[in-house]
GURO-398700 format. One record per residue (C-alpha): residue number from 1; residue in one letter; chain; x, y, z. Coordinates in steps of 0.1 Angstrom, whole numbers, plus 5000, padded with zeros to 4 digits. Each point is the difference from the previous one (the first is absolute). Layout:
N
<tido><num>NUM</num><residuo>A</residuo><cadena>A</cadena><X>X</X><Y>Y</Y><Z>Z</Z></tido>
...
END
This chain:
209
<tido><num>1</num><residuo>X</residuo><cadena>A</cadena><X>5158</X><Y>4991</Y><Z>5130</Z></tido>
<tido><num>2</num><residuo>X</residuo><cadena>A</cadena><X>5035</X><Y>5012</Y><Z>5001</Z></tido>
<tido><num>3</num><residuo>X</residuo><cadena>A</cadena><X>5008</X><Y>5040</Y><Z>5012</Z></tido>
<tido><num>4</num><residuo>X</residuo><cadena>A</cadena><X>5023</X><Y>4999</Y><Z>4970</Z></tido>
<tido><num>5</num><residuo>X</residuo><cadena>A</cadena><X>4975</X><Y>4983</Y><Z>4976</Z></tido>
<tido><num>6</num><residuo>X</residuo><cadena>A</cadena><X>4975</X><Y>5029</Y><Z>5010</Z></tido>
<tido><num>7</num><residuo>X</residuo><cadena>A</cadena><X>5019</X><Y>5021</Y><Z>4996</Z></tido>
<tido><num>8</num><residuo>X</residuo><cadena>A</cadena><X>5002</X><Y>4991</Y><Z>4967</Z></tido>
<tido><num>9</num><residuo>X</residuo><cadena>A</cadena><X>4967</X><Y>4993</Y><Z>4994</Z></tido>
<tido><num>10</num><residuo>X</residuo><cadena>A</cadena><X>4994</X><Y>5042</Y><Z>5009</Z></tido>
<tido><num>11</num><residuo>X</residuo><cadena>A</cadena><X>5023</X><Y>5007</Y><Z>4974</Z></tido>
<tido><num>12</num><residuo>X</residuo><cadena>A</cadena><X>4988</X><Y>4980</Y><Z>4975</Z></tido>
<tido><num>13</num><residuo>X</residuo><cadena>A</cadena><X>4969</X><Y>5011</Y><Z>5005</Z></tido>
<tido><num>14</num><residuo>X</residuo><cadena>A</cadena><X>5001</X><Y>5035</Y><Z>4990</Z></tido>
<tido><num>15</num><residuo>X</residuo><cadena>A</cadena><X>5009</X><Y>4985</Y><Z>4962</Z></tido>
<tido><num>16</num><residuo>X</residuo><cadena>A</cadena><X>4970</X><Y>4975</Y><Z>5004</Z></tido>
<tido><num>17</num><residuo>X</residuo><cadena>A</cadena><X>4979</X><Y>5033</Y><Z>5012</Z></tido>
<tido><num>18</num><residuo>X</residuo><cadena>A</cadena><X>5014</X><Y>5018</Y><Z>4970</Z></tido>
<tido><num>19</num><residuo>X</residuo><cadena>A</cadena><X>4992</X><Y>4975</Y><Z>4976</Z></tido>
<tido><num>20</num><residuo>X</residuo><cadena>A</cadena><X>4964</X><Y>4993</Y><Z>5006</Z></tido>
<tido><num>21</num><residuo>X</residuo><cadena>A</cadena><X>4992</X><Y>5040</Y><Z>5001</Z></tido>
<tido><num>22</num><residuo>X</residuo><cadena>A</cadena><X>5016</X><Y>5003</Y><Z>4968</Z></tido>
<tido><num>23</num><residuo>X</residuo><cadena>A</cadena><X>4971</X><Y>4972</Y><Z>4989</Z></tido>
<tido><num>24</num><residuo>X</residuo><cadena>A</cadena><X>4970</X><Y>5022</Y><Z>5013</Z></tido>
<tido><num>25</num><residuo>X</residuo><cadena>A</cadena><X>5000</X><Y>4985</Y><Z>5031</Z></tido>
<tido><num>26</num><residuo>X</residuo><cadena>A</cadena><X>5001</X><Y>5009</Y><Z>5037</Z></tido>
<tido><num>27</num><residuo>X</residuo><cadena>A</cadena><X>5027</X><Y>4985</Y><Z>5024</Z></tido>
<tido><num>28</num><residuo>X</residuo><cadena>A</cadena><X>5016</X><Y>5005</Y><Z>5034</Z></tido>
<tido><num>29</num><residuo>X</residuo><cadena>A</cadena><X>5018</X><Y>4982</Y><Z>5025</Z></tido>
<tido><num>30</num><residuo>X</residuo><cadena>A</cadena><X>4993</X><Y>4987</Y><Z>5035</Z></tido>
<tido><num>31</num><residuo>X</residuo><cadena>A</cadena><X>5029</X><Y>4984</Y><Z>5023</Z></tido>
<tido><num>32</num><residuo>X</residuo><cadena>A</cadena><X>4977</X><Y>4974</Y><Z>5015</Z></tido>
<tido><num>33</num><residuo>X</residuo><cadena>A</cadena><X>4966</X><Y>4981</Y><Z>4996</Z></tido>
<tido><num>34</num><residuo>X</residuo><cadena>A</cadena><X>4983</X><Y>5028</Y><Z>5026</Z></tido>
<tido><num>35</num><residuo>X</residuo><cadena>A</cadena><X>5011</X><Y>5026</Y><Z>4983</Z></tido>
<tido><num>36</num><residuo>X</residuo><cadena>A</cadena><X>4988</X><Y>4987</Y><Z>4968</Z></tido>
<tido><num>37</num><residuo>X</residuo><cadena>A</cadena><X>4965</X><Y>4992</Y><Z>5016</Z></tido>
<tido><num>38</num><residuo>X</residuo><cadena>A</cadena><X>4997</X><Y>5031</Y><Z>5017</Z></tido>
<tido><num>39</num><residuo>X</residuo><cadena>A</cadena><X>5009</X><Y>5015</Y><Z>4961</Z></tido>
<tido><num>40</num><residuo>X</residuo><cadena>A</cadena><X>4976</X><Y>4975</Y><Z>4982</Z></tido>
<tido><num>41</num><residuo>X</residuo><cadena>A</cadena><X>4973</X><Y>5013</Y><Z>5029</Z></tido>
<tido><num>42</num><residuo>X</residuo><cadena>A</cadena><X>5007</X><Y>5036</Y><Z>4987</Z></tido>
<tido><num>43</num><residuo>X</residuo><cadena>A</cadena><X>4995</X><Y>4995</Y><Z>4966</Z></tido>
<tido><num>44</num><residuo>X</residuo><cadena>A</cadena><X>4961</X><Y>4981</Y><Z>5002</Z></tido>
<tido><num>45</num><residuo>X</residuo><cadena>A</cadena><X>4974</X><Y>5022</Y><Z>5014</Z></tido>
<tido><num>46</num><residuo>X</residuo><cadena>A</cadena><X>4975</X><Y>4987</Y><Z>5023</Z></tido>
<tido><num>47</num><residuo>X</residuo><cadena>A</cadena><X>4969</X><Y>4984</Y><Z>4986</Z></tido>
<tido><num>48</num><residuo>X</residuo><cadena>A</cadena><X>5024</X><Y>4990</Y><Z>4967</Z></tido>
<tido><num>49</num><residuo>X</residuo><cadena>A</cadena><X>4997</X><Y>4965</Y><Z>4984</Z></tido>
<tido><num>50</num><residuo>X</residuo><cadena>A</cadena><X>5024</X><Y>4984</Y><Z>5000</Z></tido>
<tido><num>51</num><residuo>X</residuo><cadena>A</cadena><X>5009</X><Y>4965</Y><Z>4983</Z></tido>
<tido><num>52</num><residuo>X</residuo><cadena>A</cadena><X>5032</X><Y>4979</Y><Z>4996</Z></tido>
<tido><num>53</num><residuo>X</residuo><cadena>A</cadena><X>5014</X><Y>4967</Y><Z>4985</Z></tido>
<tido><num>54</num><residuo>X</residuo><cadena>A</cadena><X>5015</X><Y>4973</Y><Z>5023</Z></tido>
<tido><num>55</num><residuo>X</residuo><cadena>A</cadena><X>5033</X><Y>5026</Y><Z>5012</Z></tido>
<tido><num>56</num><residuo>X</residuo><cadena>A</cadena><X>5021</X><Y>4987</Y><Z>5027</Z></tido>
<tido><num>57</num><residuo>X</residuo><cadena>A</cadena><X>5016</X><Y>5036</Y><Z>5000</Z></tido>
<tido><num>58</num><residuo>X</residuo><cadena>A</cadena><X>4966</X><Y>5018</Y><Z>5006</Z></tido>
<tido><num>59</num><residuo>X</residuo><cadena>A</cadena><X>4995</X><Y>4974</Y><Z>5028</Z></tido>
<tido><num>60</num><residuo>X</residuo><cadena>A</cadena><X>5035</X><Y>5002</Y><Z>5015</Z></tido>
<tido><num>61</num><residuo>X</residuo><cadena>A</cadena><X>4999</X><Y>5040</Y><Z>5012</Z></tido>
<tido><num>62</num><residuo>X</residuo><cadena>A</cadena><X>4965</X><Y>4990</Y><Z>5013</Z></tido>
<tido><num>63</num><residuo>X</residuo><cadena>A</cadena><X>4980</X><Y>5017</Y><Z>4969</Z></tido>
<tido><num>64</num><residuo>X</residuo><cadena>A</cadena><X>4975</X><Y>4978</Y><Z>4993</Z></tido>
<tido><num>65</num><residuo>X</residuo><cadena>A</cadena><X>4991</X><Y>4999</Y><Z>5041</Z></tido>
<tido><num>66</num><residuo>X</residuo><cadena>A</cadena><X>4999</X><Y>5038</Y><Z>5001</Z></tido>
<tido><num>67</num><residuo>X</residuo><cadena>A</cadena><X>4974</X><Y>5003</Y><Z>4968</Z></tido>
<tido><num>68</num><residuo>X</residuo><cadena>A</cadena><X>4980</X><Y>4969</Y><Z>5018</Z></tido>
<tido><num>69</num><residuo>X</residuo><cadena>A</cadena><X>4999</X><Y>5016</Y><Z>5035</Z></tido>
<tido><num>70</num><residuo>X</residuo><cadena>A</cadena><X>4995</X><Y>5039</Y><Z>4987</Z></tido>
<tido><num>71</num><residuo>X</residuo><cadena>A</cadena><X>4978</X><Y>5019</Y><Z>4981</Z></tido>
<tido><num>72</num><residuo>X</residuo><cadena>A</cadena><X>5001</X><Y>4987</Y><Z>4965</Z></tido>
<tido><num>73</num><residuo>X</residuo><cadena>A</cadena><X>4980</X><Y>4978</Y><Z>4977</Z></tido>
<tido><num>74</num><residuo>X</residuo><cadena>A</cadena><X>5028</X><Y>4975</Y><Z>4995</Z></tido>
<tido><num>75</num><residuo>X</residuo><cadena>A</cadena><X>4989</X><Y>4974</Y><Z>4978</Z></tido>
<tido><num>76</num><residuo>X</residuo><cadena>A</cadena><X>5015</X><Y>4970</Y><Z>5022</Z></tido>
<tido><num>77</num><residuo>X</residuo><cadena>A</cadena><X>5000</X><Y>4971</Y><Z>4972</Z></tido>
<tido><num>78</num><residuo>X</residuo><cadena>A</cadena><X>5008</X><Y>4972</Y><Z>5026</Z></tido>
<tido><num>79</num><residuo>X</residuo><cadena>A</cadena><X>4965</X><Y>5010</Y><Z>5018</Z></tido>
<tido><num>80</num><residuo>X</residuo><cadena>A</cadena><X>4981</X><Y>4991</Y><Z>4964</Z></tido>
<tido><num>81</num><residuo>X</residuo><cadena>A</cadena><X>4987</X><Y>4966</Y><Z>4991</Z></tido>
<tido><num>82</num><residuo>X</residuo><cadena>A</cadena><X>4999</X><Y>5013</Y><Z>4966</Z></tido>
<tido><num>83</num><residuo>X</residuo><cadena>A</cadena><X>5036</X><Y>5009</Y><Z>4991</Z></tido>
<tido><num>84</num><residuo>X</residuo><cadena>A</cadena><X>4991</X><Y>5011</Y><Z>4964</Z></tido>
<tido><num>85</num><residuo>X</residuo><cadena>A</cadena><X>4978</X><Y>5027</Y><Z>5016</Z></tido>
<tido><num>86</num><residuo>X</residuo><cadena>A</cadena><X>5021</X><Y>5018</Y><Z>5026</Z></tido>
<tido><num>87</num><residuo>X</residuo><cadena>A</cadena><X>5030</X><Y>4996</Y><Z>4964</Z></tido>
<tido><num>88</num><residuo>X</residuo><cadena>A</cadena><X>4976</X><Y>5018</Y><Z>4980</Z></tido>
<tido><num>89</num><residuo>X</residuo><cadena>A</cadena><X>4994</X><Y>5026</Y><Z>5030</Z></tido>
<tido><num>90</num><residuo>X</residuo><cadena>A</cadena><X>5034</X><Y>5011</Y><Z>4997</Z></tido>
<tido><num>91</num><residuo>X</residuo><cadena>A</cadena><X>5003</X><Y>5015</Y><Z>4970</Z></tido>
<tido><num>92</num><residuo>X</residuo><cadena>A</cadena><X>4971</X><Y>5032</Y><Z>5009</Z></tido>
<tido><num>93</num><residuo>X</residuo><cadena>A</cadena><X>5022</X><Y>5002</Y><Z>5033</Z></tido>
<tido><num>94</num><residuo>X</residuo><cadena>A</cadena><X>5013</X><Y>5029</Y><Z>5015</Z></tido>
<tido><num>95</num><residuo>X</residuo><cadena>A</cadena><X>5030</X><Y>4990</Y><Z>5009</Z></tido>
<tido><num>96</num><residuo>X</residuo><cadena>A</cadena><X>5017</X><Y>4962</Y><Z>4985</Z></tido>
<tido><num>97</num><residuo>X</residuo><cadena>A</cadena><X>5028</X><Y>4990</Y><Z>5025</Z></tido>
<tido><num>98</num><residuo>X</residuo><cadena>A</cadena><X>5029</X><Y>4981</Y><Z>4985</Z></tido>
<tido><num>99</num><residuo>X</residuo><cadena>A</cadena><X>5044</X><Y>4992</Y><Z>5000</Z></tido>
<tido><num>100</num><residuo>X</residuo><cadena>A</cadena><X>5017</X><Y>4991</Y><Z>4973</Z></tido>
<tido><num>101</num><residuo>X</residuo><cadena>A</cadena><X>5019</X><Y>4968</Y><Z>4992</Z></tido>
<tido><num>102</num><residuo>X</residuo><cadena>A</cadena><X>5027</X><Y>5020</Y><Z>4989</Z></tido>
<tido><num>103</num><residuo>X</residuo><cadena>A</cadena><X>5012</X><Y>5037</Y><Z>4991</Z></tido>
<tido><num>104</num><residuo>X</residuo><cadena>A</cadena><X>5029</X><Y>5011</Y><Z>4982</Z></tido>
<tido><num>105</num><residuo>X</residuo><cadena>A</cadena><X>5023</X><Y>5028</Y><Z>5007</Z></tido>
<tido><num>106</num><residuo>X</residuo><cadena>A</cadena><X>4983</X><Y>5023</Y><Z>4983</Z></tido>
<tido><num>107</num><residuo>X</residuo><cadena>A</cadena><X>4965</X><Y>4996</Y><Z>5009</Z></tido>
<tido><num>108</num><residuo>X</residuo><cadena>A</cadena><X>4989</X><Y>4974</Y><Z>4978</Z></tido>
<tido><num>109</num><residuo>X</residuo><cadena>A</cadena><X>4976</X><Y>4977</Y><Z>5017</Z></tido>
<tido><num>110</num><residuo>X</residuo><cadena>A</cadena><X>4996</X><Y>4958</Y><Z>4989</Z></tido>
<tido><num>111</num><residuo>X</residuo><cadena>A</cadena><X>4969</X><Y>4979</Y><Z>5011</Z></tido>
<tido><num>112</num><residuo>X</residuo><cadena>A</cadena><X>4992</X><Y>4967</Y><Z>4994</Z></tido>
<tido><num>113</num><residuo>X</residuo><cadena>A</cadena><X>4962</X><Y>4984</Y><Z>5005</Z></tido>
<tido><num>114</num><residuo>X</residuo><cadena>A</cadena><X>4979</X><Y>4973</Y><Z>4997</Z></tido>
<tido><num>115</num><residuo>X</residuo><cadena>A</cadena><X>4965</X><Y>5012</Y><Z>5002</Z></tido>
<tido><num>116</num><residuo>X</residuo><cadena>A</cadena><X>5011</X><Y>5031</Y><Z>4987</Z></tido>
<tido><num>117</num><residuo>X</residuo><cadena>A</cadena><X>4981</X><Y>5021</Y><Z>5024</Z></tido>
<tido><num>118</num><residuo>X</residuo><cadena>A</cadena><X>5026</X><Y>5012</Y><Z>5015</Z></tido>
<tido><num>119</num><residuo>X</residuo><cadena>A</cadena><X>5018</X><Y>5012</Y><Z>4966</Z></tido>
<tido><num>120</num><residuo>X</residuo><cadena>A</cadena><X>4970</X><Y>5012</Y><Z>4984</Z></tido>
<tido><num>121</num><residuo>X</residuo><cadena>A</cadena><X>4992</X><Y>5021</Y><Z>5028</Z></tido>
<tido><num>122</num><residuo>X</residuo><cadena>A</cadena><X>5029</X><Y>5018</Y><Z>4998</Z></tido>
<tido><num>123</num><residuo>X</residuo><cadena>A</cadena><X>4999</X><Y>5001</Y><Z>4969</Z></tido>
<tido><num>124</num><residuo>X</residuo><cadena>A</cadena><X>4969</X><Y>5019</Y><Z>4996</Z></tido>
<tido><num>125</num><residuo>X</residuo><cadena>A</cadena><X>4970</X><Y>5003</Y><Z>5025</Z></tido>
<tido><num>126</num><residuo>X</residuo><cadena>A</cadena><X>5001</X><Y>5015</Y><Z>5032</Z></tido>
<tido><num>127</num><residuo>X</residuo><cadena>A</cadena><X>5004</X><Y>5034</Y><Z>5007</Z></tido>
<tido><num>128</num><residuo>X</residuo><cadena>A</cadena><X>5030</X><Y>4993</Y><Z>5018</Z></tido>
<tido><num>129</num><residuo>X</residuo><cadena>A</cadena><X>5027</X><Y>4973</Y><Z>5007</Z></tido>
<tido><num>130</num><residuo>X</residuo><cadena>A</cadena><X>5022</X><Y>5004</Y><Z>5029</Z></tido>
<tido><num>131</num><residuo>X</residuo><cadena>A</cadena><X>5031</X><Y>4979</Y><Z>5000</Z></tido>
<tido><num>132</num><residuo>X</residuo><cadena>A</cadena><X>5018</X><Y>4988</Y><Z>5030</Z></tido>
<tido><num>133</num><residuo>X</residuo><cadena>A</cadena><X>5035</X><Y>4992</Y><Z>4990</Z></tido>
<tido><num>134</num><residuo>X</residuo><cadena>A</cadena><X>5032</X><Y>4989</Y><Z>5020</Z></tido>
<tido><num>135</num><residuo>X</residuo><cadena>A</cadena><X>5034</X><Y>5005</Y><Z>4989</Z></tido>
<tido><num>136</num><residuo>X</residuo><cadena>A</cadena><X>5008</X><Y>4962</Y><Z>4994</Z></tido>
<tido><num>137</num><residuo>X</residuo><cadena>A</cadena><X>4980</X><Y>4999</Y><Z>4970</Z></tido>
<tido><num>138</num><residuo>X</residuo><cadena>A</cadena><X>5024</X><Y>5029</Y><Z>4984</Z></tido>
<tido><num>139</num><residuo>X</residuo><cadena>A</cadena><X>5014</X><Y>4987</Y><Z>4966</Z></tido>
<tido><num>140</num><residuo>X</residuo><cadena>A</cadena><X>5030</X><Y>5013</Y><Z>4978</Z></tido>
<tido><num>141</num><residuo>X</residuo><cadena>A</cadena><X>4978</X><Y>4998</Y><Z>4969</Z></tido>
<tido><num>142</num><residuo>X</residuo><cadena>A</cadena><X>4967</X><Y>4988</Y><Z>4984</Z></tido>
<tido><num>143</num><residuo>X</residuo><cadena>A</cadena><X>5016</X><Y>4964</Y><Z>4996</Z></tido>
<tido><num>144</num><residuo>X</residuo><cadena>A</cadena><X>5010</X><Y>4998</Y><Z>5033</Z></tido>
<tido><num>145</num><residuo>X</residuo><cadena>A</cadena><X>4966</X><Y>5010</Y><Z>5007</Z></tido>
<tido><num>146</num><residuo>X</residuo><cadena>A</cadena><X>4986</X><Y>4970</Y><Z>4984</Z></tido>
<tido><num>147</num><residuo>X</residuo><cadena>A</cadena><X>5024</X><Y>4973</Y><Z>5013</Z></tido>
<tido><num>148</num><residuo>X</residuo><cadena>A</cadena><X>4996</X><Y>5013</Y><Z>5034</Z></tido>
<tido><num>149</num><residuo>X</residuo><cadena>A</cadena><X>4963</X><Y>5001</Y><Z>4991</Z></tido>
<tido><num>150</num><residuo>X</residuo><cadena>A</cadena><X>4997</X><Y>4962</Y><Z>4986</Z></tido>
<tido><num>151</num><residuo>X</residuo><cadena>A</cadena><X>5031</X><Y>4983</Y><Z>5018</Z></tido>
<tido><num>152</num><residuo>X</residuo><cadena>A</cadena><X>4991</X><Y>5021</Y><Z>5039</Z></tido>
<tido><num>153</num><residuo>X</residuo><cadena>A</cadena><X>4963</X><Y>5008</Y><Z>5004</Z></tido>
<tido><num>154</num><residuo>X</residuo><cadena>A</cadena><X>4984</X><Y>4977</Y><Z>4978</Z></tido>
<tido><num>155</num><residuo>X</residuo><cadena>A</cadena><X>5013</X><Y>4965</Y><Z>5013</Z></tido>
<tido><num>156</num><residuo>X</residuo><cadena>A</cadena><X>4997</X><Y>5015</Y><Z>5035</Z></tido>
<tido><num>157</num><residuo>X</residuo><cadena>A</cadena><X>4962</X><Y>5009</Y><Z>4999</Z></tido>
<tido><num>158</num><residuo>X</residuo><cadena>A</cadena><X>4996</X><Y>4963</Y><Z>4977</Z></tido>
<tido><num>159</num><residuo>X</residuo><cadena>A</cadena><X>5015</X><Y>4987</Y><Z>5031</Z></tido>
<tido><num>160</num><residuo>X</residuo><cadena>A</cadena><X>4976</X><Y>5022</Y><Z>5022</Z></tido>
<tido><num>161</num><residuo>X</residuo><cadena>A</cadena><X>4968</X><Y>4992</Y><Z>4982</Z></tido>
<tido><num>162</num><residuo>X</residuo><cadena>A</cadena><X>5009</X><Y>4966</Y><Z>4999</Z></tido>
<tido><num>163</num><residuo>X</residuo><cadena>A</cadena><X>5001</X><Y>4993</Y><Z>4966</Z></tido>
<tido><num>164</num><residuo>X</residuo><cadena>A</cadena><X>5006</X><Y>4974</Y><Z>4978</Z></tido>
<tido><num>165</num><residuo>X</residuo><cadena>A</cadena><X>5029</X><Y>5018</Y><Z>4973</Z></tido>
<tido><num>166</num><residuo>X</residuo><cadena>A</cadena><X>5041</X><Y>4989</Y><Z>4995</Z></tido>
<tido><num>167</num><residuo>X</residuo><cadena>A</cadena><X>5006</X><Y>5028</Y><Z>5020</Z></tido>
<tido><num>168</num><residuo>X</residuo><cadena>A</cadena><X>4986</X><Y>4990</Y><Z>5033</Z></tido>
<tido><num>169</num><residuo>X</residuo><cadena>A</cadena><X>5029</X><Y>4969</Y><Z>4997</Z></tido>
<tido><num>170</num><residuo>X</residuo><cadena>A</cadena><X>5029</X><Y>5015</Y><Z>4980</Z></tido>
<tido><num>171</num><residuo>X</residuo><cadena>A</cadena><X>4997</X><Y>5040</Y><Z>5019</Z></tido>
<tido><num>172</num><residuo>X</residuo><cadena>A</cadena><X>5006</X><Y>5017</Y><Z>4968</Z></tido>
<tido><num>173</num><residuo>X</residuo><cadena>A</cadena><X>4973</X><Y>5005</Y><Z>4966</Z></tido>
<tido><num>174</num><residuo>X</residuo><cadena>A</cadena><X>5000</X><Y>4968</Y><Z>4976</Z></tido>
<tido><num>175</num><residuo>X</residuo><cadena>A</cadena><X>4982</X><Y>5023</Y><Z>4975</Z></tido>
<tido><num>176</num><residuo>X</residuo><cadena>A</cadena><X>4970</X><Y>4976</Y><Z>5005</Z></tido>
<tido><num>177</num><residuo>X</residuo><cadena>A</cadena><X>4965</X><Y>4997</Y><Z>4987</Z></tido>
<tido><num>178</num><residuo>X</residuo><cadena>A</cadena><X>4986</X><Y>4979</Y><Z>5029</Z></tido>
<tido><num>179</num><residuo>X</residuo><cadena>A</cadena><X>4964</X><Y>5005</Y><Z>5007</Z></tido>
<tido><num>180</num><residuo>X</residuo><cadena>A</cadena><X>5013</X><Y>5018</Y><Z>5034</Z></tido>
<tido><num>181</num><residuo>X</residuo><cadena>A</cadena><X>5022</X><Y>5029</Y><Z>4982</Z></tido>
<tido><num>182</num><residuo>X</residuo><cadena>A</cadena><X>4998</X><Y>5030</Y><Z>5022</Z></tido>
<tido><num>183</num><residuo>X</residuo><cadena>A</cadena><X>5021</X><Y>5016</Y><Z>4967</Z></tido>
<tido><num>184</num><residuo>X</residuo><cadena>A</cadena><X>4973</X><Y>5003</Y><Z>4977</Z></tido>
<tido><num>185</num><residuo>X</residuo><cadena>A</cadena><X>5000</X><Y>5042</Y><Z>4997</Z></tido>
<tido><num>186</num><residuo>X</residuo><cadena>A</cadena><X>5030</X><Y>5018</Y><Z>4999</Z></tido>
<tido><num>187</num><residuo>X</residuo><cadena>A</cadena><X>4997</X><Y>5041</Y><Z>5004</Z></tido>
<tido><num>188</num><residuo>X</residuo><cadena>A</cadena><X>5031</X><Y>5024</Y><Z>4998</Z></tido>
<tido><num>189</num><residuo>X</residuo><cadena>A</cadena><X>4986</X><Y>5033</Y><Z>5011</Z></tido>
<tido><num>190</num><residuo>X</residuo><cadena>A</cadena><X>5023</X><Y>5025</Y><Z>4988</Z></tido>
<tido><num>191</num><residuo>X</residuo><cadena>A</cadena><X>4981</X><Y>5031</Y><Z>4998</Z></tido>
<tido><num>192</num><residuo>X</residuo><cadena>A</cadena><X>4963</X><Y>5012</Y><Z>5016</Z></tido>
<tido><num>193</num><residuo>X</residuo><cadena>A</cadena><X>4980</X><Y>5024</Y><Z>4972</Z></tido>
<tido><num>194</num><residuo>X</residuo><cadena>A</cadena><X>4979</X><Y>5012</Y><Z>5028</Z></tido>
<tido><num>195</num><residuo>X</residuo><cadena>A</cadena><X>5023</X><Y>5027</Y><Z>5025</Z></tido>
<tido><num>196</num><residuo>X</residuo><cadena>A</cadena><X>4995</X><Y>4985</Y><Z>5033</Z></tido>
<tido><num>197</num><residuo>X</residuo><cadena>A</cadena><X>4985</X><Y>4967</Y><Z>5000</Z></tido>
<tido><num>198</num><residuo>X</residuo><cadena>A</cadena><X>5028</X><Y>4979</Y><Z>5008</Z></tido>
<tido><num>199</num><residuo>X</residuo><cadena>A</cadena><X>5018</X><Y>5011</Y><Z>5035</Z></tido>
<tido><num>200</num><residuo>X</residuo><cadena>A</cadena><X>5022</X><Y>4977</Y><Z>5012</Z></tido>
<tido><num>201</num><residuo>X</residuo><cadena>A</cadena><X>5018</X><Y>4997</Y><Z>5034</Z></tido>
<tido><num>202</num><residuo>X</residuo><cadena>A</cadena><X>5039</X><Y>4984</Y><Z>5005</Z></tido>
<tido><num>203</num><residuo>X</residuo><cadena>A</cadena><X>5002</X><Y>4986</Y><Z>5028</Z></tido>
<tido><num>204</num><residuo>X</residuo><cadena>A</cadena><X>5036</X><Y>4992</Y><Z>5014</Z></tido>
<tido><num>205</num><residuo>X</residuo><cadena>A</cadena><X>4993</X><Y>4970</Y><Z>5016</Z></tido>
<tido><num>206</num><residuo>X</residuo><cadena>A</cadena><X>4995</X><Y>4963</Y><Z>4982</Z></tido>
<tido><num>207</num><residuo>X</residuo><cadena>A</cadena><X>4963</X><Y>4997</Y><Z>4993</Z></tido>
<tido><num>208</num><residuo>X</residuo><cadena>A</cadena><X>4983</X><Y>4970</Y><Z>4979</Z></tido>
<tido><num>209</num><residuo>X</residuo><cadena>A</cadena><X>5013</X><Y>4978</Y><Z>4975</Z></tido>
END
C-alpha cells in the first residue's frame, strides 16, 4: 500500500474509530497485520473459546494460527465432520471472530451470508465478536456499504467457493436467486445494546474481500 494512501487510511481512521464508539462499541487502530495480532492476542485471555466464520482477515494477521497453536478452546470448524455442530458451538463462545464486508464512515457495519451463521452470530450469541477489519473495506455511506458488499466481496468469495451464481461469470451481483446465493442474509449492524461486545480492530493494510 501506498505511504500516501496510509497515510490516509490513519486519518480516516480516527472518524471510523469515532463512529463505532459513538454505537457502543470498542475500536482502535493497528498499522499492520502484527500489530493487529499482537492486539487481537491482548484482548482473549488464555483458556477462552473462541469461534469464527470463514474470515480471510482473521486468517491474514495469522489469528486463526495463533488461537489453534495457543491456549484456547478455539472451535476450529474445518477440523469437524459435522459442520452444523462446531456452527451451533459458536454462539455459547467466548470470543466469535469476524471482518466485515463493508463499514461506513461512521461506524456502520454491512454483512452479507448464506448460512447465516456468520450474521446471526453477530447478531446475538457469543459473548464477544472480535472484528478484524482493513481499511479497503471503508465506505462513504451505508449504500456504498452494500454495493461494495454485493458487487466486491460477494462475487469474489462465489468465485472462491466455487459456486454456481451470475456473479462468478459477470464479477458483479445479478440480484440472483440461484440455488448457490451466498446473499441470502443481509445484517447492517449499526449499534451494539450490550457496552463492550463488539471491539473491532482497523487495520491499515488491505485484508480480505
Amino acid at each position: 500500500m501506498e505511504e500516501m494512501t496510509k497515510k490516509r487510511n490513519a486519518l480516516l481512521a480516527k472518524k471510523v474509530i469515532e463512529g463505532l464508539r459513538s454505537r457502543n462499541m470498542e475500536a482502535e487502530f493497528a498499522e499492520t497485520k502484527e500489530e493487529a495480532l499482537k492486539k487481537a492476542l491482548e484482548l482473549i485471555p488464555e483458556g477462552a473459546c473462541v469461534s469464527m466464520g470463514g474470515s480471510m482477515s482473521v486468517h491474514a494477521i495469522g489469528l486463526s494460527e495463533a488461537l489453534k497453536n495457543g491456549n484456547y478452546n478455539f472451535i476450529d470448524r474445518d477440523a469437524y465432520e459435522d459442520k452444523r455442530q462446531a456452527m451451533l458451538l459458536a454462539y455459547d463462545a467466548d470470543f466469535f471472530l469476524s471482518s466485515c464486508n463493508a463499514m461506513t464512515e461512521d461506524g456502520v457495519m454491512v454483512n452479507i451470508d448464506g448460512n447465516a451463521n456468520r450474521v446471526s452470530a453477530i447478531a446475538q450469541g457469543p459473548k464477544h465478536v472480535l472484528f478484524i477489519v482493513g481499511m479497503n473495506k471503508i465506505c462513504k455511506d451505508v449504500d456504498h456499504a452494500m454495493k461494495r458488499a454485493r458487487n466486491v466481496a460477494s462475487p469474489i468469495n462465489a468465485q472462491r467457493f466455487g459456486l454456481k451464481t451470475p456473479c462468478t461469470q459477470t464479477g458483479s451481483c445479478m440480484n440472483c436467486k440461484s440455488a448457490d446465493t451466498i446473499c441470502c442474509q443481509f445484517l447492517i449492524t449499526r449499534y451494539s445494546r450490550h457496552a463492550g461486545r463488539i471491539h473491532v480492530i482497523l487495520v491499515n493494510e488491505d485484508l480480505g474481500y
